[in-house]
C-alpha positions as CSV (number, residue, x, y, z in Angstrom):
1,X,15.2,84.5,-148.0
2,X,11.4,84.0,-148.8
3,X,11.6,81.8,-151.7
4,X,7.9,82.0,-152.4
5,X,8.0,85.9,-152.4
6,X,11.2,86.2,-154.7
7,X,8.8,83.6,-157.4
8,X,5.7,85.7,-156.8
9,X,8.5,88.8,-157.6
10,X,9.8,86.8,-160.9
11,X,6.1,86.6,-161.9
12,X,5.1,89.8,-161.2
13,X,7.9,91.4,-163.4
14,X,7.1,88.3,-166.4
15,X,3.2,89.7,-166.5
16,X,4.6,93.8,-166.3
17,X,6.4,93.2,-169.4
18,X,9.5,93.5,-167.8
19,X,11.3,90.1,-167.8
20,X,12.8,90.0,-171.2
21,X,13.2,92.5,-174.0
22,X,10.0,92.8,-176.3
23,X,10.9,92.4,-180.0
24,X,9.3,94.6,-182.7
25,X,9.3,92.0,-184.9
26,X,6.9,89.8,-183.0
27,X,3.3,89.9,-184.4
28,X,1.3,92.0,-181.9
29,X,-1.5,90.6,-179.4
30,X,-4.0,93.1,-180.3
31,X,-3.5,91.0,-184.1
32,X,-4.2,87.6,-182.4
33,X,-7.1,88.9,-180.6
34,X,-8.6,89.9,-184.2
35,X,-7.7,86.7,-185.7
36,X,-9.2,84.7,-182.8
37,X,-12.4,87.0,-182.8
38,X,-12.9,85.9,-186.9
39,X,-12.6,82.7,-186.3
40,X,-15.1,82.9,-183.9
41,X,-17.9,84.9,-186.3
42,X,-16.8,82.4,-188.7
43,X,-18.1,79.5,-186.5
44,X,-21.3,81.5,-185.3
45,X,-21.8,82.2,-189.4
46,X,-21.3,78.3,-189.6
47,X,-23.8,77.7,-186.8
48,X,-21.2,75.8,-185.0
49,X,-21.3,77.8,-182.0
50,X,-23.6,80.8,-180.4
51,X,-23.4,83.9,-179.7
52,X,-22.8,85.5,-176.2
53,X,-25.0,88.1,-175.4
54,X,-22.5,89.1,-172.6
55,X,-19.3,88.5,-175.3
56,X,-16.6,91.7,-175.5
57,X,-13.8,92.6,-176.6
58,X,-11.2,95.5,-175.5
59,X,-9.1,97.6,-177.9
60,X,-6.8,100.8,-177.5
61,X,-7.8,103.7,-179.9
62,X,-5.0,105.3,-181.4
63,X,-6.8,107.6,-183.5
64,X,-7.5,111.4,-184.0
65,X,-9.3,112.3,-180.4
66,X,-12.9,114.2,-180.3
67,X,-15.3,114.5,-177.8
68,X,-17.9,114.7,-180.6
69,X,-18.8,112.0,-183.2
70,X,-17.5,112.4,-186.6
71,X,-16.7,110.6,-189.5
72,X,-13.3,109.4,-188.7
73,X,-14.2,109.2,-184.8
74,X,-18.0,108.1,-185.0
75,X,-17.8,106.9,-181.4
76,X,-16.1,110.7,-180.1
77,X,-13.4,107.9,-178.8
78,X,-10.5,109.7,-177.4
79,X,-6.6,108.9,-178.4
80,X,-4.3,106.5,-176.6
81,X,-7.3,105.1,-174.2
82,X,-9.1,101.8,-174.0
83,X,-12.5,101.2,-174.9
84,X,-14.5,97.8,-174.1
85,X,-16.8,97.2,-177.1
86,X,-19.8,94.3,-176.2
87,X,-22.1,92.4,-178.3
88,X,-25.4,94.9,-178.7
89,X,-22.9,97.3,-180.4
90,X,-21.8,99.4,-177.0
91,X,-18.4,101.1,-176.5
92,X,-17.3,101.8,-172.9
93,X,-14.2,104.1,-171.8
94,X,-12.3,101.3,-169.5
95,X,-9.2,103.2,-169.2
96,X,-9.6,103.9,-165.6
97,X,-10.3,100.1,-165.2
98,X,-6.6,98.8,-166.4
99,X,-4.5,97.4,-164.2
100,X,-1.4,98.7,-165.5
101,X,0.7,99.6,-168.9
102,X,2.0,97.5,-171.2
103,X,4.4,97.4,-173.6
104,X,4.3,98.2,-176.9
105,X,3.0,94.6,-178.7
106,X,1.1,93.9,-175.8
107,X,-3.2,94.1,-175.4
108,X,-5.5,93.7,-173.0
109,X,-8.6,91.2,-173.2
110,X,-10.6,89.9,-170.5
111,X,-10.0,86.2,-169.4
112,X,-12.9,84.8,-170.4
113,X,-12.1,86.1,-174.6
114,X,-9.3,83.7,-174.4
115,X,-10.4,80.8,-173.0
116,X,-13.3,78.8,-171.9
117,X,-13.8,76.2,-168.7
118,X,-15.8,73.4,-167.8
119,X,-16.1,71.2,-164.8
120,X,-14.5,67.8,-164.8
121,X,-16.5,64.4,-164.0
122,X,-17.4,62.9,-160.6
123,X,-15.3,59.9,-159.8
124,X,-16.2,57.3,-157.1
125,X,-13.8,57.1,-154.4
126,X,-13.0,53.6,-154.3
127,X,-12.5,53.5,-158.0
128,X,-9.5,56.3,-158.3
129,X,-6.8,53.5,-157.1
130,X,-6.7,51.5,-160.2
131,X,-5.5,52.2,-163.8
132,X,-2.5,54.3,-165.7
133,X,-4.3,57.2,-165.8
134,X,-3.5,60.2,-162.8
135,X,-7.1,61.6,-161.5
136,X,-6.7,65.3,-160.7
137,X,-8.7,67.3,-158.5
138,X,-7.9,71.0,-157.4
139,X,-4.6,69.7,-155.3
140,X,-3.4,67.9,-158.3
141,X,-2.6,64.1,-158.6
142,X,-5.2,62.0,-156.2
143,X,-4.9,58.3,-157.5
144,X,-5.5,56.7,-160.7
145,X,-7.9,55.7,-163.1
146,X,-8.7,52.8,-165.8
147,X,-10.5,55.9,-167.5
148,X,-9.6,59.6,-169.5
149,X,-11.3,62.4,-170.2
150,X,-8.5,64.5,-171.3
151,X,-6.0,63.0,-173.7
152,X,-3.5,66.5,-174.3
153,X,-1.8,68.2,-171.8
154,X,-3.8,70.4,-170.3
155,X,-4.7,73.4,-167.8
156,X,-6.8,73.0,-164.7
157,X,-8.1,75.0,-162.4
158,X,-8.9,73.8,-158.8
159,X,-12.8,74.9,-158.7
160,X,-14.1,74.4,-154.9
161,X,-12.7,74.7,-151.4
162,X,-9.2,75.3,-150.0
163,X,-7.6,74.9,-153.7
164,X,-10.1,76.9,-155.2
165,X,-8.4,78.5,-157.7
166,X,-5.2,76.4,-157.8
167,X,-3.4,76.0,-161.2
168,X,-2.1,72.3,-162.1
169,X,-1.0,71.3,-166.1
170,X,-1.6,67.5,-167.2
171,X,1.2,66.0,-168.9
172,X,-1.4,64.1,-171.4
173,X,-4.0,61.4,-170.7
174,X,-6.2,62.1,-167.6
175,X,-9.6,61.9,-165.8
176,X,-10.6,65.5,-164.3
177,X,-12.3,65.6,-161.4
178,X,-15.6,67.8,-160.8
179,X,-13.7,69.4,-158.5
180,X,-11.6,71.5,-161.1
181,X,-12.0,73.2,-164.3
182,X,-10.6,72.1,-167.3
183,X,-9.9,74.9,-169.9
184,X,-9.5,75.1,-173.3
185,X,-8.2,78.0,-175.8
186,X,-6.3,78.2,-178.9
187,X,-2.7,77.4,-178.5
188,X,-1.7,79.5,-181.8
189,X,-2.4,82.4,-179.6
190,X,-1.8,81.6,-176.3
191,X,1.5,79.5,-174.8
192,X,-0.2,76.6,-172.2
193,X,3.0,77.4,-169.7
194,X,2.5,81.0,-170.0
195,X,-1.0,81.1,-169.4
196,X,-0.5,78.9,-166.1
197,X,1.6,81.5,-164.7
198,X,-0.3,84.1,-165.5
199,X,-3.3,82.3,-163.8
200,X,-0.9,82.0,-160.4
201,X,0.1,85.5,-160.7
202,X,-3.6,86.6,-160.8
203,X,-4.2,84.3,-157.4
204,X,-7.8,83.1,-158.8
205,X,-8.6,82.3,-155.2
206,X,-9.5,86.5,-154.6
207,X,-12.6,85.4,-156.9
208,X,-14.4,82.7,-155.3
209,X,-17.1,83.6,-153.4
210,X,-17.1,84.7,-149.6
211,X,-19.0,81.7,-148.4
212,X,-17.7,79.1,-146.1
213,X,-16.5,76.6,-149.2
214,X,-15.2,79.0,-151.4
215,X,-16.1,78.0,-155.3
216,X,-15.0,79.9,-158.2
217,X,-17.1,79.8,-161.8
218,X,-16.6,81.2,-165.4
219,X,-19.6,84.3,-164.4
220,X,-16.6,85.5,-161.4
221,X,-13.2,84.6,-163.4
222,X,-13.9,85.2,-167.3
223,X,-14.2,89.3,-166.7
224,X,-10.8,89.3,-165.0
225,X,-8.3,91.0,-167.1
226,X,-5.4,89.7,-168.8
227,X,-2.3,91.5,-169.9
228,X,-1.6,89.5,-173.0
229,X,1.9,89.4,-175.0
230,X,2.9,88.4,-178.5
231,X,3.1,84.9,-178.7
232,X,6.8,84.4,-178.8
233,X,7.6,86.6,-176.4
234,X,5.5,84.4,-174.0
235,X,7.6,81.6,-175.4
236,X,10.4,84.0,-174.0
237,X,8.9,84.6,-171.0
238,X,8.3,81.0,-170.1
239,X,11.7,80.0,-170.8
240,X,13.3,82.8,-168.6
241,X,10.8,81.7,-165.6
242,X,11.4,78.3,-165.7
243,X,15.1,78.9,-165.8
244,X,14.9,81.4,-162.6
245,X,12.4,79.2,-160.6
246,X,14.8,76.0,-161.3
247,X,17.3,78.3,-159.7
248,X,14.9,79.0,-157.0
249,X,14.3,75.1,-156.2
250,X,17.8,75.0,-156.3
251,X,18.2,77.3,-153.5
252,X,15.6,76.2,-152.1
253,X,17.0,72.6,-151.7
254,X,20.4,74.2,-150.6
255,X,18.7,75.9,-147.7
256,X,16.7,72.6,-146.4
257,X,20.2,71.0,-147.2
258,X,21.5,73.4,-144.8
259,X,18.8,73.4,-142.3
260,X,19.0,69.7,-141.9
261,X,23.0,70.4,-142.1
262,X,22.4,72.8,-139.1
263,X,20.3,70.3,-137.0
264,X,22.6,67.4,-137.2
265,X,25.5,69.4,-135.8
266,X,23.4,70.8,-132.7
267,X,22.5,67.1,-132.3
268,X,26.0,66.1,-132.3
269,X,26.7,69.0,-130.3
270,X,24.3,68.0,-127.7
271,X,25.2,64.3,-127.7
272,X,28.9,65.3,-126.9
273,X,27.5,67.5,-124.3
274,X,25.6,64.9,-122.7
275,X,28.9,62.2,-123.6
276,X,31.3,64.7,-121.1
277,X,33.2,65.4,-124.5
278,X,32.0,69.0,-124.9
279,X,34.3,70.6,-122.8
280,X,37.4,68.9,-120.5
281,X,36.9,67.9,-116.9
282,X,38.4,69.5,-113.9
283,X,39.3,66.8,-111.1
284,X,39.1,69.6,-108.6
285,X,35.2,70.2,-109.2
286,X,33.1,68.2,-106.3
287,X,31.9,65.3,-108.0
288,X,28.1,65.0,-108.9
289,X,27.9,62.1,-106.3
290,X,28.7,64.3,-103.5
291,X,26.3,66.7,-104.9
292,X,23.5,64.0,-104.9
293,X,24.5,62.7,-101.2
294,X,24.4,66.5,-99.9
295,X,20.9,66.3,-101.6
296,X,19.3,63.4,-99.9
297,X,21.0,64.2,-96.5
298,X,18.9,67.7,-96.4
299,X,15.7,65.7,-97.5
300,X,16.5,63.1,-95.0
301,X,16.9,66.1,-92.7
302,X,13.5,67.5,-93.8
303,X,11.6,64.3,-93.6
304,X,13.0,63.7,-89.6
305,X,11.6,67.1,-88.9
306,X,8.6,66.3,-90.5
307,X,8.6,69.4,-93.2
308,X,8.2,66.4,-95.5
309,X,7.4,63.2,-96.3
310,X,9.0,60.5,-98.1
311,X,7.9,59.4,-101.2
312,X,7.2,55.5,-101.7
313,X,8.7,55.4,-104.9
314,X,12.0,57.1,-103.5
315,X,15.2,55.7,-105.0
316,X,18.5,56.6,-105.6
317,X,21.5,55.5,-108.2
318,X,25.0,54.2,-106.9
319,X,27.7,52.6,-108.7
320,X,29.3,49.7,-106.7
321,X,33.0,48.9,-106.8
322,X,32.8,45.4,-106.2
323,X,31.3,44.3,-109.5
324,X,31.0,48.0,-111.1
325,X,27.8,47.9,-111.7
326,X,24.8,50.3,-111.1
327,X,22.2,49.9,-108.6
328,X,18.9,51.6,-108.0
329,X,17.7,51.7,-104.3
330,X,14.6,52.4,-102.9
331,X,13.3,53.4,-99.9
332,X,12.3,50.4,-98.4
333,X,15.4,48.9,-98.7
334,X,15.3,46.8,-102.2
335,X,17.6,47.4,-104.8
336,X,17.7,46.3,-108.0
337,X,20.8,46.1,-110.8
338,X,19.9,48.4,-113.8
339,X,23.3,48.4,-115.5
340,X,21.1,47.3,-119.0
341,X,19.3,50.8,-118.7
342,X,22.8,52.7,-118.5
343,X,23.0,54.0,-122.0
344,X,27.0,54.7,-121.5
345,X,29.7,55.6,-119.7
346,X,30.1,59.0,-118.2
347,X,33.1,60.1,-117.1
348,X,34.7,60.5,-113.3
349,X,33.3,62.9,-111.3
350,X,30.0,62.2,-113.2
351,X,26.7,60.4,-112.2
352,X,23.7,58.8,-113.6
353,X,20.2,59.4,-111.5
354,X,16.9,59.4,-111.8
355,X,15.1,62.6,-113.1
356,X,13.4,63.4,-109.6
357,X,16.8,62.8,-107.9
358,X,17.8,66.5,-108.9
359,X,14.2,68.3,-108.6
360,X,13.2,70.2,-105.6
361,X,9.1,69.1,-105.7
362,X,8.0,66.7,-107.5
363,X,7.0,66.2,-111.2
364,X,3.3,67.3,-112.4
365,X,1.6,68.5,-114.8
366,X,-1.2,71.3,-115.7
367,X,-5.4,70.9,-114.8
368,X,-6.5,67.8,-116.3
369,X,-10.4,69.5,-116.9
370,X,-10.2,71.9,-119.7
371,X,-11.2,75.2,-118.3
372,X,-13.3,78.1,-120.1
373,X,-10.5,80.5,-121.4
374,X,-10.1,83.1,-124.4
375,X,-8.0,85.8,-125.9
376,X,-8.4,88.2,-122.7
377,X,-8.6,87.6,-118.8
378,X,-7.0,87.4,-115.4
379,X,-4.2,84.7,-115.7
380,X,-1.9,83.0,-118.6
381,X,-2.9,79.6,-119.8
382,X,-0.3,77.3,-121.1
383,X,-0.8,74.6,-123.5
384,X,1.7,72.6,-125.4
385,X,1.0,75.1,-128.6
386,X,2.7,77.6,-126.6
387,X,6.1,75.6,-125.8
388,X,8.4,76.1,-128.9
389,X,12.2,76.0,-129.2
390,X,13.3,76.1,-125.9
391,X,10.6,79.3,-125.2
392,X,7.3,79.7,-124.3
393,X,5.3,81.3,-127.3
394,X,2.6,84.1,-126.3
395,X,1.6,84.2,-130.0
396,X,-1.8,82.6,-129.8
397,X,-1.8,82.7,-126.0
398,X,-5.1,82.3,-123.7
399,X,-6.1,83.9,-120.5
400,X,-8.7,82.4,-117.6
401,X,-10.4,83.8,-114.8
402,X,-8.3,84.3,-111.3
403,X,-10.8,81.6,-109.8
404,X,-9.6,78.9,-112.0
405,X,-6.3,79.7,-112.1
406,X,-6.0,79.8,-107.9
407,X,-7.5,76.3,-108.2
408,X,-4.8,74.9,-111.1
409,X,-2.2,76.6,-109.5
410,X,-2.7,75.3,-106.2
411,X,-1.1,72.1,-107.4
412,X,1.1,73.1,-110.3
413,X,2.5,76.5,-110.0
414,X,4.9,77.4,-112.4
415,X,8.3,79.2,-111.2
416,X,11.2,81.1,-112.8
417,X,13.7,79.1,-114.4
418,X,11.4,75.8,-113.9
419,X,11.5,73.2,-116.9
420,X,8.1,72.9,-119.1
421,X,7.9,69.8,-120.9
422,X,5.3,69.0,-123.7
423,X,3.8,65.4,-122.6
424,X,0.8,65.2,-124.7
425,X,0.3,65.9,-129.1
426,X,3.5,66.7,-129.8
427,X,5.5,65.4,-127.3
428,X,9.3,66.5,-126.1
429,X,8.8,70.3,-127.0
430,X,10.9,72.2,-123.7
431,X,11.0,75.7,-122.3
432,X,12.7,77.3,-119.8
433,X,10.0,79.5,-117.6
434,X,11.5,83.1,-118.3
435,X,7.8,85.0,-117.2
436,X,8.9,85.8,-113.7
437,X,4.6,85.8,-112.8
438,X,2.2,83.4,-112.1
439,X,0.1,81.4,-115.1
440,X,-1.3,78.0,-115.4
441,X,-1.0,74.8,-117.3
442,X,-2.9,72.2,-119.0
443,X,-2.5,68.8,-118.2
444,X,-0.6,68.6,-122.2
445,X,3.0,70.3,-120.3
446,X,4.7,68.7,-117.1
447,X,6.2,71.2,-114.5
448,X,9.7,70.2,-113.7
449,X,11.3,71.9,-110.7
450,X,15.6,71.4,-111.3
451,X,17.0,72.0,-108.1
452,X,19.7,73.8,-107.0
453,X,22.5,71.0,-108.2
454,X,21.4,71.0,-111.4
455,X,21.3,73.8,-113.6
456,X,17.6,74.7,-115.7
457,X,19.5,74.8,-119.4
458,X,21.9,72.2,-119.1
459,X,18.6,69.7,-118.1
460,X,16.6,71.3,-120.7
461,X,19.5,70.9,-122.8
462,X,19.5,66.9,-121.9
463,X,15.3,67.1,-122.7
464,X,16.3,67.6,-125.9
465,X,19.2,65.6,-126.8
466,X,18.3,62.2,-128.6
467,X,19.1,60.6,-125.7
468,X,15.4,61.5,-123.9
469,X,13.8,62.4,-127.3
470,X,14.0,59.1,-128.4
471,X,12.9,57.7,-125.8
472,X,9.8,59.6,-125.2
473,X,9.2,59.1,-129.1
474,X,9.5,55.0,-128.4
475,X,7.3,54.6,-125.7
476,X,4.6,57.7,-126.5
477,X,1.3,55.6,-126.1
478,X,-1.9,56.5,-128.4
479,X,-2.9,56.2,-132.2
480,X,-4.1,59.6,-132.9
481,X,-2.7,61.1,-130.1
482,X,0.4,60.9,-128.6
483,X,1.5,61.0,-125.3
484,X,3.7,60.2,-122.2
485,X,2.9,59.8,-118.9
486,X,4.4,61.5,-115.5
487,X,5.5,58.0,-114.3
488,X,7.5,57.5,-117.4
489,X,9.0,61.3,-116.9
490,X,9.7,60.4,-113.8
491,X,12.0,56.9,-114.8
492,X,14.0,59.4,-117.1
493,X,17.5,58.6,-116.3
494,X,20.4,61.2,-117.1
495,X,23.4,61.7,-117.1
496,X,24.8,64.0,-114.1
497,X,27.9,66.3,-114.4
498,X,29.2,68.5,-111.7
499,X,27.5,72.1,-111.3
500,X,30.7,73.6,-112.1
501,X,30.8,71.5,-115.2
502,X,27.1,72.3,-116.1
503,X,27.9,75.9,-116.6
504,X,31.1,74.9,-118.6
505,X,29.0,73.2,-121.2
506,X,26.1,75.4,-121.3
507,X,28.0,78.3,-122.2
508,X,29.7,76.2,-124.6
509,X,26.7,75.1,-126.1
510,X,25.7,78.3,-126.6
511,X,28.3,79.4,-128.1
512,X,28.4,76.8,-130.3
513,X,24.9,77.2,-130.9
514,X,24.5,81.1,-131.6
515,X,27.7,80.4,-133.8
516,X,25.5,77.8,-136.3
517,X,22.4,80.3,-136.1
518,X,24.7,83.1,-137.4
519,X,26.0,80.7,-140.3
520,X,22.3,79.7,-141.3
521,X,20.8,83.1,-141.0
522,X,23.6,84.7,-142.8
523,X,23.7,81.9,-146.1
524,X,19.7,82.0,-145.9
525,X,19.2,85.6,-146.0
């Protein structure tokens, strides 16, 4: 459910006239207009205030029509339609300019009859950390202040950049910043809460200009119009809102509840997985062990007949029965005891080993030089934007030219079914390739090749368990950017099941998984 659109739904049936029942008892706007209109002559009679020369006012006539101009119709005004009338004594047919009906009791004015703005006062950076005062801007509370220069609560309006137009209401003593408006208007006629959600309705933000920093004034919002209830039926109208939006943060809360509900439980899902608790072992599937020693013999086999050569950094795991303790050894002969980097036990007919034990090439990444590319071109370029919950996101995708993708790919080329793991921003994101064609990689993903005794989802599904996410969240290097290393990939250790026992967890997982989806979609929706 799209909370934001159900509120922006609540609103738009508040401002219709179609939230709560109207009440012909209620005084009627078009009466608070006229009062608020003589006490303004009265203060431009008192000298207190000027005239505008661009001042108006709207009204609907109700009387006899007639094209021409008579007594009773000296303007030839026409019955049921609204008329603007401005300060040099012109009357303009507006009808065709109103938004919409009203109800009976209602009237429409422009904004700027209502209320008026004015910018708030500079502050100085380094002072808005002190005092008891809250400092607003256009995205509301920003520090604090020794100084006010609004003691009620009051209305602002965010006046310059991305919150232009942004609606915020002070809860009393405050210091405005000159990067909002603060209004003022006559609360006999007008309900603060009301007002505000009228303002959001309106989305003052379409006003700004069209320049790079948008900035709103009172010469683009004061001619927008405003459909304007009795006051107490925008007491009504606030109350009902307030009660449906706390509903609404209520769900809202429910459905992060849920989300985070729904997370947990794929974590725990995956952590039993990875555990060997998932699903039951079969003592006749071939241990992983005998899948691993298969494995070196044919690259031992491959090295002798020189298809290959061995890695200096080659290594493999082994439990020994004497002390029961695991052992990494390498291919000079060395071995070391790394029982204290065995998280836990795994159980028989499993295996730990090192992440390159059960890849058919080597671990790399994408080009390390950022290559010209844009929205069209020969080849797919993958960044780490593009890996996303397990898939590889063509959203925002770019292309290059078939020269530089020959050269990236020449080094990293990307196969069906291969792992893609985000090393460098956000780190840990994982795909399993599905594009069964050629594309290319920044140096941001690493290109792991499972082979053939392990299975793509169940590693991917290791990638993402918090065994490995933790880790590459520990020892990320970088302040502003985070990142991990191939070396570090490569010193992953994991937790080895047999194939036939891969496949039994996968499809468990899945299941599991599409079974939590269904819950969460169906609750949400």
């Amino acid at each position: 459910m799209n909370t934001n659109a159900l509120r922006q739904k609540i609103l738009d049936l508040a401002i219709h006239g179609k939230l709560v029942k109207q009440d012909p008892a209620d005084e009627p706007a078009s009466v608070m207009l006229e009062k608020l209109r003589a006490e303004k002559e009265a203060k431009i009679a008192a000298g207190e205030i000027k005239r505008n020369k661009n001042d108006s006012y709207i009204f609907k006539y109700t009387g006899t029509s007639g094209k021409s101009k008579t007594d009773d119709n000296p303007e030839g005004l026409e019955h049921n339609r609204h008329y603007e009338k401005f300060a040099d004594g012109r009357v303009k047919d507006i009808e065709d300019e109103i938004p919409f009906a009203v109800p009976e009791g209602w009237a429409w004015c422009r904004l700027g009859e209502i209320i008026n703005i004015k910018s708030g006062d500079a502050i100085k950076v380094r002072e808005n950390q002190s005092g008891k005062y809250p400092i607003y801007g256009g995205n509301g509370i920003t520090g604090y202040y020794s100084e006010f220069n609004i003691d009620i609560p009051t209305m602002i309006i965010g006046r310059v950049g991305f919150n232009c137009g942004t609606i915020h209401i002070t809860k009393g003593k405050a210091w405005i910043t000159d990067n909002a408006f603060i209004t003022t208007f006559n609360t006999a006629y007008c309900d603060l809460t009301f007002l505000s959600f009228a303002l959001q309705f309106l989305n003052l933000s379409n006003y700004s200009n069209s320049t790079a920093q948008p900035v709103i004034s009172g010469k683009s919002i004061y001619p927008i119009f405003l459909a304007l209830p009795p006051l107490t039926e925008q007491h009504r109208i606030v109350t009902a809102i307030e009660a449906i939006f706390t509903q609404i943060e209520l769900l809202e809360q429910n459905k992060a509840d849920l989300q985070t509900a729904v997370k947990q439980a794929k974590s725990k899902i995956l952590d039993l997985a990875i555990h060997g608790k998932l699903v039951k072992q079969d003592p006749a599937d071939e241990p992983a062990s005998v899948m691993l020693e298969k494995l070196r013999a044919e690259k031992e086999a491959k090295i002798a007949a020189g298809e290959i050569k061995r890695g200096k950094n080659d290594s493999y795991i082994y439990r020994k029965p004497t002390d029961n303790c695991y052992y990494q050894k390498y291919a000079d002969g060395c071995e070391e005891n790394i029982s204290d980097e065995i998280s836990f036990d795994v159980p028989e007919g499993w295996t730990w080993c090192r992440l390159p034990e059960v890849c058919r090439k080597p671990i790399t990444d994408g080009t390390h030089n950022s290559p010209s590319n844009s929205a069209s071109g020969d080849f797919l370029y993958i960044t780490a934007k593009n890996i996303k919950n397990l898939a590889i996101c063509l959203d925002d995708a770019t292309y290059i030219s078939k020269e530089i993708h020959e050269s990236i790919y020449s080094r990293c080329s990307p196969e069906l079914n291969d792992i893609l793991l985000t090393k460098d921003g956000t780190i840990g994101e994982v795909a399993v390739n599905n594009l069964n064609y050629p594309f290319s990689m920044l140096s941001s993903v690493a290109l792991i090749k499972p082979s053939n005794e392990i299975l793509s989802w169940f590693l991917a599904y290791i990638l993402i368990s918090d065994l490995l996410q933790n880790k590459m969240k520990k020892e990320a290097k970088g302040s502003a950017l985070k990142r991990i290393i191939l070396a570090q990939i490569n010193d992953f250790l994991i937790p080895l099941p047999p194939l036939a026992e891969q496949q039994r967890i996968v499809t468990k997982i899945e299941e599991l998984f599409a079974q939590l989806d269904f819950i969460m979609t169906a609750l949400v929706d």
